[in-house]
C-alpha positions in Angstrom: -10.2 8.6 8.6 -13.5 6.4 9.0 -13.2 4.2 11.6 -16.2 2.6 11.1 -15.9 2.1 7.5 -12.5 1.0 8.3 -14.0 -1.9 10.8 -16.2 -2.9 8.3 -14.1 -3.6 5.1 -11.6 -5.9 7.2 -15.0 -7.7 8.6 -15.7 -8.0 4.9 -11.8 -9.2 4.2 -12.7 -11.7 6.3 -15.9 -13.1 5.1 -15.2 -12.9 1.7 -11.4 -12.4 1.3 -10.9 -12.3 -2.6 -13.1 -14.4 -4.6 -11.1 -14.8 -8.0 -14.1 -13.9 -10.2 -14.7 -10.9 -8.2 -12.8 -7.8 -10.5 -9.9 -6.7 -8.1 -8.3 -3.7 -8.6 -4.9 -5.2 -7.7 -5.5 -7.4 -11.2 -6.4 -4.5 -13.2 -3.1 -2.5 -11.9 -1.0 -5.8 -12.6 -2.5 -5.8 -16.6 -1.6 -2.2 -16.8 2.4 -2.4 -15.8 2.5 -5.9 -18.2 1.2 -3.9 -21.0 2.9 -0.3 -20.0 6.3 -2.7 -19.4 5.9 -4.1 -22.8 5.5 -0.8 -24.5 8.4 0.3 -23.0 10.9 -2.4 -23.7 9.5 -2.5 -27.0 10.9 1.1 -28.3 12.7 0.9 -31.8 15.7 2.8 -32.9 17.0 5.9 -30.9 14.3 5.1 -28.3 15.2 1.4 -28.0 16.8 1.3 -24.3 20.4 -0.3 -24.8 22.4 0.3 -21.6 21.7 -0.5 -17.7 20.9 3.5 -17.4 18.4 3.2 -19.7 16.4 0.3 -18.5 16.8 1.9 -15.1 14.6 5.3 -16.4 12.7 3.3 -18.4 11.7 1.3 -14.8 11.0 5.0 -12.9 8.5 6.2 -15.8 6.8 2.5 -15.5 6.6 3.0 -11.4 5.6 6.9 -11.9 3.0 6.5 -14.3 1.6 3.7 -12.3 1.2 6.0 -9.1 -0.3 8.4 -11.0 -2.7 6.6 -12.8 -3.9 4.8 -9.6 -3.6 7.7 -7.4 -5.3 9.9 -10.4 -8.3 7.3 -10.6 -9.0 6.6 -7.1 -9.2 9.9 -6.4 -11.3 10.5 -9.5 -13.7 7.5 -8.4 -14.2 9.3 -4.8 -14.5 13.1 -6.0 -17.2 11.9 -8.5 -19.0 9.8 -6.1 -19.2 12.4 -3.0 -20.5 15.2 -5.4 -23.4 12.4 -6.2 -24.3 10.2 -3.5 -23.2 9.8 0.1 -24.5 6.5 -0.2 -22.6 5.9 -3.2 -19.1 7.6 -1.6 -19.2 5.0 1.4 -20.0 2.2 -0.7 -17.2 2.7 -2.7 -15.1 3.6 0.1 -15.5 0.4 1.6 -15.1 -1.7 -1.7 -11.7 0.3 -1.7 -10.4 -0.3 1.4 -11.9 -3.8 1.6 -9.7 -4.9 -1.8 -6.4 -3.2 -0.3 -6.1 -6.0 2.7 -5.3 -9.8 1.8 -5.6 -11.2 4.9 -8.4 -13.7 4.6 -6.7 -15.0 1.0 -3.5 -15.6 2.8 -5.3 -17.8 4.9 -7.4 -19.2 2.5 -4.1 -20.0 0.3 -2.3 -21.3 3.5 -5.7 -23.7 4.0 -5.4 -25.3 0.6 -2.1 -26.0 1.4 -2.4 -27.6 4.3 -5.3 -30.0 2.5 -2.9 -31.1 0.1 -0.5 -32.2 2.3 -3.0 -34.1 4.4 -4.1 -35.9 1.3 -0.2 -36.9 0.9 -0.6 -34.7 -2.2 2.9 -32.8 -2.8 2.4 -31.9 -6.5 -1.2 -30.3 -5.2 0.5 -28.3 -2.4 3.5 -27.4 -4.2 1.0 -25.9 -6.7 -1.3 -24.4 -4.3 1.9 -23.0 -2.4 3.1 -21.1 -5.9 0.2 -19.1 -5.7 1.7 -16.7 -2.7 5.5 -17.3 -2.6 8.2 -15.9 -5.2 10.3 -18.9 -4.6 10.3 -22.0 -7.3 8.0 -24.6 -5.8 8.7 -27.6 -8.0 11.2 -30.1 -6.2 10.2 -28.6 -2.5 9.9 -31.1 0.5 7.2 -30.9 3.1 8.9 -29.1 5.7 10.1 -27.1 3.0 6.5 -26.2 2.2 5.9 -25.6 5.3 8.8 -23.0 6.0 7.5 -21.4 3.1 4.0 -21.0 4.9 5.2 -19.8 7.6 7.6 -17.1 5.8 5.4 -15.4 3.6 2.6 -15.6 6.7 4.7 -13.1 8.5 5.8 -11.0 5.4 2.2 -10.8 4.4 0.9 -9.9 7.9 3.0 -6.6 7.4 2.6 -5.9 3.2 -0.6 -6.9 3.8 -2.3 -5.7 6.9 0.1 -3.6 8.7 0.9 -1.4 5.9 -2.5 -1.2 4.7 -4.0 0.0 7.5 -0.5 2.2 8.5 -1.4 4.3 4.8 -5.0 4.1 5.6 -4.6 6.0 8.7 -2.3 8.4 7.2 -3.8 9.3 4.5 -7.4 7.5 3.5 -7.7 5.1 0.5 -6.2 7.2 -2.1 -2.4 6.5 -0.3 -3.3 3.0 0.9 -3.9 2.6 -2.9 -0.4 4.4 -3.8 1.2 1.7 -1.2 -0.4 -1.3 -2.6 -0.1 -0.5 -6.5 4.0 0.2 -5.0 3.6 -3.0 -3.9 2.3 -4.3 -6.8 4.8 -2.9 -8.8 7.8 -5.0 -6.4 6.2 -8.1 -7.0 6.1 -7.7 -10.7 9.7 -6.2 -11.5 11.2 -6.0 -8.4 13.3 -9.0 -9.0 17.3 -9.2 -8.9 18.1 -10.7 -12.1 18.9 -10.0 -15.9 15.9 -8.7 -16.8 14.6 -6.5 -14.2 17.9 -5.5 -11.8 17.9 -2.3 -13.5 14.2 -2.2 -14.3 13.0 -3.0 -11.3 15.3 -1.1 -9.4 13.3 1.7 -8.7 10.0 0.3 -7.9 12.0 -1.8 -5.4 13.6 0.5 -3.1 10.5 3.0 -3.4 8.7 -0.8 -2.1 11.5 -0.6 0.7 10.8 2.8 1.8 7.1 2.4 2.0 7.2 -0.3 4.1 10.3 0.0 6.8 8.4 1.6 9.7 5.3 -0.7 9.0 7.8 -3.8 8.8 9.1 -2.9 12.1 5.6 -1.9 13.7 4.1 -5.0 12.4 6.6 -7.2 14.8 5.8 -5.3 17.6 2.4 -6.1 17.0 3.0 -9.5 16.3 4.5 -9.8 19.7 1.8 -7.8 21.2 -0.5 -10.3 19.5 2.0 -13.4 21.0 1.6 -12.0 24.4 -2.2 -11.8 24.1 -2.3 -15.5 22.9 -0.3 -16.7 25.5 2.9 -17.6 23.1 6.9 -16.6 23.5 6.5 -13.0 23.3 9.7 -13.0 24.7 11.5 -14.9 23.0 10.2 -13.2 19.7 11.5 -9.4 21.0 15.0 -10.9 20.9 15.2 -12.6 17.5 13.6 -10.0 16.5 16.4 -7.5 17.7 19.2 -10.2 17.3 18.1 -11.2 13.2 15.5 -9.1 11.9 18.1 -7.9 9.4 19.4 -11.7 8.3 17.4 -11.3 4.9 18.3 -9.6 1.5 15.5 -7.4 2.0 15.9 -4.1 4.9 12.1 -5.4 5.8 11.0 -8.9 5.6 13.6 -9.9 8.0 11.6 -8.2 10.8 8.6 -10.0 10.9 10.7 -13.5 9.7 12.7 -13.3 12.6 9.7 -12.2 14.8 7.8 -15.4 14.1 10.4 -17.6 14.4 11.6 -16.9 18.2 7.8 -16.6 19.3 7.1 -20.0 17.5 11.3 -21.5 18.3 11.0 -22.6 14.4 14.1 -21.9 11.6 13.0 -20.2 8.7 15.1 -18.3 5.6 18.0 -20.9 4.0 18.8 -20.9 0.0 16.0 -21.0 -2.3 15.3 -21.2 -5.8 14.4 -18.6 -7.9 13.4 -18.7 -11.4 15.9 -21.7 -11.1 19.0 -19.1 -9.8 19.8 -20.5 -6.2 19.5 -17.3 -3.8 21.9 -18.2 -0.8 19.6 -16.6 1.9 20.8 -17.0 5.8 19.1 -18.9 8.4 16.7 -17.1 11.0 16.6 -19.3 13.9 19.2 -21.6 12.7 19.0 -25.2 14.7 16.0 -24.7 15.7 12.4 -26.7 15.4 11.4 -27.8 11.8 8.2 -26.6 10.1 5.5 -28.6 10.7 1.5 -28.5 10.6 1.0 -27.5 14.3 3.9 -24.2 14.1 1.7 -23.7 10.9 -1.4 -22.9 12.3 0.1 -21.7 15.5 1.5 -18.8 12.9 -2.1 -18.7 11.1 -3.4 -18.2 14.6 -0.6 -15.4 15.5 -1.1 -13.5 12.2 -5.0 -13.4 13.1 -4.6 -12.0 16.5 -2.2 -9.5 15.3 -4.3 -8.4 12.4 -7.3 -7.8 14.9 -4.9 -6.1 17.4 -3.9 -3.9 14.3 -7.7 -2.7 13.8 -7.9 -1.8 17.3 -4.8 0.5 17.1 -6.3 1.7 13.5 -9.6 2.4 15.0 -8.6 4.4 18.2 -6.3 6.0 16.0 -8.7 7.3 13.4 -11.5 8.1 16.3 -8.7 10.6 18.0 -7.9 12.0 14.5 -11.6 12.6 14.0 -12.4 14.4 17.3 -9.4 16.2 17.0 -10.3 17.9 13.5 -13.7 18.1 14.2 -14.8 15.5 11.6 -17.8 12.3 11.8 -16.1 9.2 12.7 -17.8 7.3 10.5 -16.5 9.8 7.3 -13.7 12.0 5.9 -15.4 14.9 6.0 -19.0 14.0 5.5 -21.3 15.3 8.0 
């Protein structure tokens, strides 16, 4: 693994992050399982899916063809373009691994919302909010907006850092690119209602495997990153132990919980979604509100973690490299 290459596309998460007229491989993976989902609901006669089985296989070909079409192309892209140019290989390494974190969009998300509520513009911030939570956003209140902020800032810091960079170093771009289109995959059909409970099934609990050991090694380093920015480590390590599991999902409860002792705020509570009231329990329950300060304090302690995480990447990848003999600044290339 490439530590240097590595270094660089998270410096160029964070200048850039993900402009939206910028193609994105994450979009063109997305317009694939809409029109690969369509053809297969759409089946007439004896291939028409009728029972809950059905719709269940129909949701493992969907996830499996979307592995191996990602996997198959990525690895395509990088075979074709090391047999070529070097030059070419590390450019498009970069642009790889660059598009697989989100970190500086998160932010940049979080930002707009923040600018909407200090105009006293709800509608604006409820909008701007929709773009990165699953929940409905239409009758939320402030600190409702808030908690949301705060939630899917410490879900994201681990689908969208920790694991990145967990796959990177296991495996290079082409399995950090089988994670995210996973990933992609859960946020599209891996919903627990009518229409994709059976569909989505699959692609779910493949999403929950992939990500339980970077769930829990992203709240260690969020409370490595606490410790290092003078917060409530402590207090973080035993919320995390005590409620990491009070969510629906195995994973997103570990990072939740996490950010909510080191910043004494409650998060989790029912939610709407897609208008079906999802009675989720408290994390933290009695404590602080969300507000604008325990937002940025979050922002701040998702940014030190995310750094802390390419430090542990990078030393990582620099001991894998000496130890097989390969450049540190490429797999494989001399």
């Amino acid at each position: 693994m490439s530590a240097l290459i590595t270094s660089l596309a998270f410096v160029v998460d964070w200048l850039l992050g993900d402009p939206q007229t910028w193609p994105h491989p994450v979009r063109l993976i997305g317009a694939y399982i809409v029109r690969l989902e369509k053809a297969l609901r759409s089946s007439t006669g004896k291939l028409a899916p009728k029972t809950d089985r059905d719709f269940y296989w129909r949701g493992v070909i969907l996830t499996l063809a979307t592995l191996t079409l990602t996997g198959g192309l990525v690895t395509l892209v990088l075979s074709f373009a090391a047999k070529h140019s070097q030059i070419l290989w590390y450019l498009i390494t970069l642009y790889l691994i660059y598009s697989v974190f989100c970190l500086k969009d998160l932010l940049n998300h979080t930002h707009r919302v923040e600018a909407a509520l200090a105009q006293g513009d709800l509608p604006e911030a409820r909008r701007a909010l929709s773009w990165i939570v699953g929940r409905d956003t239409a009758g939320l209140s402030e600190e409702a907006i808030r908690k949301a902020e705060i939630e899917t800032l410490a879900e994201n810091f681990s689908d969208g850092v920790v694991a990145p960079f967990f796959y990177l170093a296991l495996g290079g771009p082409v399995l950090a690119w089988l994670y995210k289109a996973t990933n992609t995959l859960d946020s599209m059909v891996g919903y627990k209602n009518p229409t994709y409970l059976y569909f989505g099934r699959f692609a779910a609990k493949l999403d929950d495997l992939l990500n339980y050991l970077p769930a829990r090694l992203a709240a260690l380093l969020l409370i490595g990153a606490a410790r290092l920015a003078k917060m409530d480590h402590q207090a973080g390590f035993k919320l995390w132990r005590k409620e990491g599991r009070f969510h629906s999902s195995p994973n997103s409860g570990q990072t939740e919980a996490t950010v909510a002792g080191i910043l004494n705020v409650e998060l989790g509570g029912p939610s709407l979604y897609g208008g079906v009231l999802v009675d989720k329990p408290f994390i933290n329950q009695g404590s602080d509100p969300a507000t604008r300060d325990l937002v940025l304090a979050a922002e701040r302690l998702v940014t030190t973690g995310a750094f802390l995480t390419l430090l542990l990447t990078m030393a990582i990848e620099l001991a894998l490299s000496f130890l097989t003999n390969d450049a540190p600044w490429g797999w494989g290339l001399k």
